[in-house]
C-alpha positions in Angstrom: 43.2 31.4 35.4 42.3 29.0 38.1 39.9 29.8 41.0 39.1 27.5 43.9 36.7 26.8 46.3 36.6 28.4 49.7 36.2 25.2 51.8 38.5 24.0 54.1 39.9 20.2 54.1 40.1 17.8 57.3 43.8 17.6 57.4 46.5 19.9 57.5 48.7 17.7 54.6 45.4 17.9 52.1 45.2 21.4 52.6 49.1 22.5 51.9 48.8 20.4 48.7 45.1 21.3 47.4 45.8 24.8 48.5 49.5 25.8 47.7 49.4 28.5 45.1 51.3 31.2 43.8 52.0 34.4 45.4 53.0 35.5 49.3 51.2 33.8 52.4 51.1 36.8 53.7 48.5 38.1 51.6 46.1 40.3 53.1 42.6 38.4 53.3 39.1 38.6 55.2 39.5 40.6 58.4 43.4 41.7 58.1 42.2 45.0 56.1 41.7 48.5 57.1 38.1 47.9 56.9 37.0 45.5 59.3 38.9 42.9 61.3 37.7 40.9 64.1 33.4 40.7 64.7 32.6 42.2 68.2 29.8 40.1 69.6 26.3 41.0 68.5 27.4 42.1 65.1 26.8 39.6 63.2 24.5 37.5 65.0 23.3 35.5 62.4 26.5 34.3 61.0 26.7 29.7 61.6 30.0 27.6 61.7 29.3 24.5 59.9 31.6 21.9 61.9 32.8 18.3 61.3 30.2 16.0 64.0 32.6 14.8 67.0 34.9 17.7 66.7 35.5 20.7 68.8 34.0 23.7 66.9 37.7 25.1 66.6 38.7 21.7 65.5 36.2 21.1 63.2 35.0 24.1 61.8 35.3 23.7 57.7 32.6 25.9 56.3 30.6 28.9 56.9 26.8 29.2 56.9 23.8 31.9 57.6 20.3 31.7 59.9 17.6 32.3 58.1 15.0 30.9 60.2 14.8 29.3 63.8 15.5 25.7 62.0 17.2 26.3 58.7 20.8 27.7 57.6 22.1 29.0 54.4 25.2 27.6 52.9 27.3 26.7 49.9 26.2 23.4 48.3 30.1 22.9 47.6 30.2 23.1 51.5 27.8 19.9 51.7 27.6 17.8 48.5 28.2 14.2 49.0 27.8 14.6 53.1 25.3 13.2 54.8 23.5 14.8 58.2 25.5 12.7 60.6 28.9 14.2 59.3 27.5 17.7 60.5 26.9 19.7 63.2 25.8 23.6 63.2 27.4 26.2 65.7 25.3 29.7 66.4 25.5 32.0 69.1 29.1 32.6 69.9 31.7 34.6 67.7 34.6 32.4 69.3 34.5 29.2 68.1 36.7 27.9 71.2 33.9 29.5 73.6 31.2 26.9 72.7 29.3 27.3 76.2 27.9 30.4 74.9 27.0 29.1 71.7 24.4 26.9 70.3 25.5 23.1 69.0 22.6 21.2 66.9 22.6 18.8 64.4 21.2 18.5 61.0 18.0 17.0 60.3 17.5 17.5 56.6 20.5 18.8 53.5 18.2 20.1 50.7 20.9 21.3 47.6 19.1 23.4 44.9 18.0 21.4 42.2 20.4 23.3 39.4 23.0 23.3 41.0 26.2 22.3 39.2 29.3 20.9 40.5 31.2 21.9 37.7 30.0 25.3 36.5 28.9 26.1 40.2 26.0 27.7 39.1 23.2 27.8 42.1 25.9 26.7 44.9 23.0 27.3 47.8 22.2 24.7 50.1 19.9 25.1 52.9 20.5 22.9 55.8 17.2 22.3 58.3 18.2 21.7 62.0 16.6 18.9 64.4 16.1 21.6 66.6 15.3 25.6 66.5 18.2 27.9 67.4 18.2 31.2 69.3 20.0 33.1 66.8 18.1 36.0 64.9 17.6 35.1 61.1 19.0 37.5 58.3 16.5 38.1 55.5 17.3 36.6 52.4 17.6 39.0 49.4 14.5 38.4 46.8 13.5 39.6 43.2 11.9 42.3 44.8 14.9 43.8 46.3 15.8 45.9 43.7 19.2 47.2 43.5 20.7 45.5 46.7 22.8 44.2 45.4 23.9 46.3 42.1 27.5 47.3 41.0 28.6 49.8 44.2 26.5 48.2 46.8 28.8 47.9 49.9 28.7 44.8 51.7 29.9 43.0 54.6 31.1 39.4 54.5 32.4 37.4 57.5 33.7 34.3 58.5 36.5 32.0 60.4 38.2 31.0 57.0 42.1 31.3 56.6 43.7 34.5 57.2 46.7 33.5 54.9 47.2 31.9 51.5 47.4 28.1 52.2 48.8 28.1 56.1 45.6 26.6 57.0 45.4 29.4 59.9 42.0 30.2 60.3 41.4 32.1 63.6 39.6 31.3 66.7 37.5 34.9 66.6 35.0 35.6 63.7 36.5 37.7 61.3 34.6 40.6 59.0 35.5 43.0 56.4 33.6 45.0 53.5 33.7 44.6 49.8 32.2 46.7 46.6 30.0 44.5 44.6 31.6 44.7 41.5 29.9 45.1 37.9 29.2 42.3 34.9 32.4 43.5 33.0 34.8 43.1 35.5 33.3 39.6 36.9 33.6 38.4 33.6 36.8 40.3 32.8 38.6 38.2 36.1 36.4 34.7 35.6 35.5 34.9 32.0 32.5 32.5 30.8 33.2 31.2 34.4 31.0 33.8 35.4 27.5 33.4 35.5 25.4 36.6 36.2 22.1 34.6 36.7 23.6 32.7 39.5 26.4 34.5 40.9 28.0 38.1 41.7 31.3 39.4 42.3 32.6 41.4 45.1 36.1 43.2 46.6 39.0 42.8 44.3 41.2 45.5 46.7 42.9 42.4 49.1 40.4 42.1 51.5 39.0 38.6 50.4 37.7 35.4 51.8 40.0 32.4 52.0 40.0 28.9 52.7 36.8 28.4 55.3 35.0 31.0 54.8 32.9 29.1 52.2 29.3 29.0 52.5 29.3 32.1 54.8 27.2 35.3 54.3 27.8 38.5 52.3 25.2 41.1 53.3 24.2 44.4 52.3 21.5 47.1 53.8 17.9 47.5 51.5 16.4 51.0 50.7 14.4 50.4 54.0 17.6 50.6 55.9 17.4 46.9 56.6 20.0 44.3 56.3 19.9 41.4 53.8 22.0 38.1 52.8 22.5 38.8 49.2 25.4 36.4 48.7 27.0 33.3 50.0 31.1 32.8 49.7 31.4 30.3 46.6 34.5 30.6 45.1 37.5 32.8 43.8 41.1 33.6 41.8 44.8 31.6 42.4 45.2 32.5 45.7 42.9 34.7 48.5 43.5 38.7 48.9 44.8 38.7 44.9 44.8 42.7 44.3 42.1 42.8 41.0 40.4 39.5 41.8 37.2 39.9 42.9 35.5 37.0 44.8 32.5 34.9 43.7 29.2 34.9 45.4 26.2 32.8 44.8 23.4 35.7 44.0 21.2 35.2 46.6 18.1 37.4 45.0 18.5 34.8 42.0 17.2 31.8 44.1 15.2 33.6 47.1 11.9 32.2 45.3 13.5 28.8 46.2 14.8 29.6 49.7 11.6 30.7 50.7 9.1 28.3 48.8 11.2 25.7 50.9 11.1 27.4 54.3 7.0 27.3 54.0 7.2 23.5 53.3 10.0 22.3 55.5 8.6 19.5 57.8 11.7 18.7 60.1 10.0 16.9 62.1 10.1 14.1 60.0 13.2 15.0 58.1 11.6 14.4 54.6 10.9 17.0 51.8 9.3 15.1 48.9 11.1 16.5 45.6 14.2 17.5 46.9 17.6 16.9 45.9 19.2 14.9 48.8 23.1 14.5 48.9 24.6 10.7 48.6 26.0 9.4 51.5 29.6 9.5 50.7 32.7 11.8 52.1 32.7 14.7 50.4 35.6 15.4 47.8 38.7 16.8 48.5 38.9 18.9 45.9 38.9 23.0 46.5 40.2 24.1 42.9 38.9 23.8 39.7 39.8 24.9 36.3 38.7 26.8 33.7 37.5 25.5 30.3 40.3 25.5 27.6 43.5 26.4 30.4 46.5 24.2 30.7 
């Protein structure tokens, strides 16, 4: 089966061709569900628009992204790869992406990509971006090793994010949009994504419609810990032929399987100076527009 990538492209004529796929536009996706629907403010105060520089946040918004400290965010490294800090900007604060007075606009000093990750197998697609400047935002607490069972088969979780609410009309909404998703278990991952499915890396969730879509890539799906506390134990990576596709779970990085990482590089971040000897740095190129890719041995 095919899957693609949860990013949205620059313009509207790449999208209808990269995106066009099978199946109804009408299909129900993140935040058109009977579960969730548009964020009321406050909710999910940790959740980041990552936005093209020298566009409007409603404009430019292509990506979705988490706080995890007062200078870094958590992303997709699909989101990122092959841009450089110049091409973006980070928006907090604000569920409305057209009501950027209320929010928080700063630019990125430093794109650290985890050193495994894998453009074609997507395996570790985490990125962490460190901001030139702190942001008010509160941080969500990154799932660890230690976090047993947070995200198991039957966990409920919450994603959000301002991706497409329909299957390639490139309509992704002003307000931040939420809905909840079952993590699902090894067999049917692997049963929808076959040896696309890397347990060690990634998870599965939803599967019943409610889905995110083109834009939503990057952003944070979080679940609540045996001590009642809430923690990012996925970021949107990737999913099936077309968004809200009844059976079709969507892929998450596994958060928990790279927390070491996330956190070893939090301690040793120097923004200040924008260099972190030892870490992967993306090339200064545009990055691709490609949002699908295709499984080993199909046609």
């Amino acid at each position: 089966m095919q899957t693609h990538r949860l990013t949205q492209l620059v313009a509207a004529a790449v999208v209808a061709a990269a995106l066009a796929a099978p199946g109804s536009a009408g299909a129900i996706v993140l935040g058109k569900h009977d579960v969730g629907g548009v964020a009321r403010s406050g909710v999910f105060p940790y959740v980041a628009a990552l936005v093209y520089s020298g566009q409007s946040a409603l404009d430019g918004q292509f990506c979705g992204a988490s706080v995890i400290s007062p200078g870094a965010v958590l992303t997709a490294a699909h989101c990122v790869h092959g841009m450089t800090t110049g091409q973006i900007a980070v928006v907090t604060g604000s569920t409305l992406l057209s009501d950027e007075r209320h929010g928080q606009r700063t630019a990125v000093a430093q794109i650290v990509i985890h050193p495994h990750y894998s453009d074609d197998s997507m395996a570790h697609d985490v990125a962490v971006l460190l901001l030139a400047h702190d942001v008010a935002a509160p941080p969500i607490a990154v799932a660890g090793r230690r976090d047993a069972g947070v995200d198991a088969p039957g966990v409920k979780a919450r994603v959000a994010g301002w991706g497409d609410i329909s299957n390639g009309q490139d309509d992704g909404p002003d307000a931040l949009r939420w809905t909840s998703v079952d993590v699902r278990s090894d067999r049917t991952c692997r049963h929808s994504y076959g040896d696309d499915y890397l347990r060690s890396t990634m998870l599965c969730a939803g599967g019943n419609t409610a889905d995110p879509c083109g834009g939503d890539s990057g952003g944070p799906l979080v679940a609540t810990g045996r001590d009642g506390a809430a923690r990012q134990i996925g970021i949107v990576s990737f999913g099936g032929d077309r968004c809200g596709q009844p059976g079709v779970p969507g892929m998450y990085a596994r958060v928990s399987s790279d927390g070491a990482w996330i956190q070893a590089l939090l301690a040793t971040s120097t923004r200040a100076t924008g260099i972190l000897p030892g870490v992967r740095q993306t090339a200064a190129r545009l990055p691709p527009l490609l949002t699908r890719r295709r499984r080993a041995g199909d046609s």
